[in-house]
C-alpha positions as CSV (number, residue, x, y, z in Angstrom):
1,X,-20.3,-10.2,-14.9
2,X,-18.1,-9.3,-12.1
3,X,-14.3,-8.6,-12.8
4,X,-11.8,-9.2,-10.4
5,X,-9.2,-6.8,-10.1
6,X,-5.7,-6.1,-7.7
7,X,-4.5,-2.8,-6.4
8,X,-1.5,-3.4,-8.1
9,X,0.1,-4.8,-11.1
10,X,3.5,-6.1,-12.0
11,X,5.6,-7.6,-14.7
12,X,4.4,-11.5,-14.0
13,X,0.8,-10.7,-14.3
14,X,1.9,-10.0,-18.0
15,X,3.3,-13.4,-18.3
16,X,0.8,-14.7,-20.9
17,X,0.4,-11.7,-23.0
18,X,1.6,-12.0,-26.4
19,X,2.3,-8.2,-26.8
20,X,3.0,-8.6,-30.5
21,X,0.1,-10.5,-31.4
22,X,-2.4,-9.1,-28.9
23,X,-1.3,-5.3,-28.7
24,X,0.8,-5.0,-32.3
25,X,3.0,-2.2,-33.2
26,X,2.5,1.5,-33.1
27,X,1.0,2.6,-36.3
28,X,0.2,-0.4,-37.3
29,X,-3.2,-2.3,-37.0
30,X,-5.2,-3.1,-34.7
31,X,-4.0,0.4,-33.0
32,X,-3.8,-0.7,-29.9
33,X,-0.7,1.5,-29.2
34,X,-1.7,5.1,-31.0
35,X,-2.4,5.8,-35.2
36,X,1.6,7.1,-35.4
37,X,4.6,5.3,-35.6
38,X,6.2,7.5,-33.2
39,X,3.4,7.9,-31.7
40,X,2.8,11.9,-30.8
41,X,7.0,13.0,-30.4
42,X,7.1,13.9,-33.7
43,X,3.8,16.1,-33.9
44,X,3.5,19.6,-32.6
45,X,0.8,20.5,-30.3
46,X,-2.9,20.8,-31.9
47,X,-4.2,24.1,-30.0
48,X,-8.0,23.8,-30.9
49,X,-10.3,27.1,-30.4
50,X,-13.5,27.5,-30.1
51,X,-15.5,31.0,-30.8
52,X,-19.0,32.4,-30.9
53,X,-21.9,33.4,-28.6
54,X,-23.2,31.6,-26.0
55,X,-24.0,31.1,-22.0
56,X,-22.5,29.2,-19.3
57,X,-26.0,28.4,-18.1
């Protein structure tokens, strides 16, 4: 299956999307648009670490 696609986009190739069926509202399902309300403004930054032995190679 082959899709078609344009180098770019604008506002009246969104003219039959139904953004609150089809995408919904943040937080809400299907999560189209992120698990948070807010999405991430009101969350600080997760720093994750990693530690141990090991090789590059």
């Amino acid at each position: 299956m082959t899709m078609q696609k344009k180098p770019v986009y604008t506002p009246t190739d969104l003219n039959r999307l139904d953004a609150e069926r089809q995408l919904g509202r943040p937080g809400e399902y299907p999560f189209a648009r992120g698990i948070h309300p807010t999405m991430y403004r009101g969350k600080l930054w997760t720093m994750r670490q990693f530690a141990g032995f090991g090789s590059a190679a």
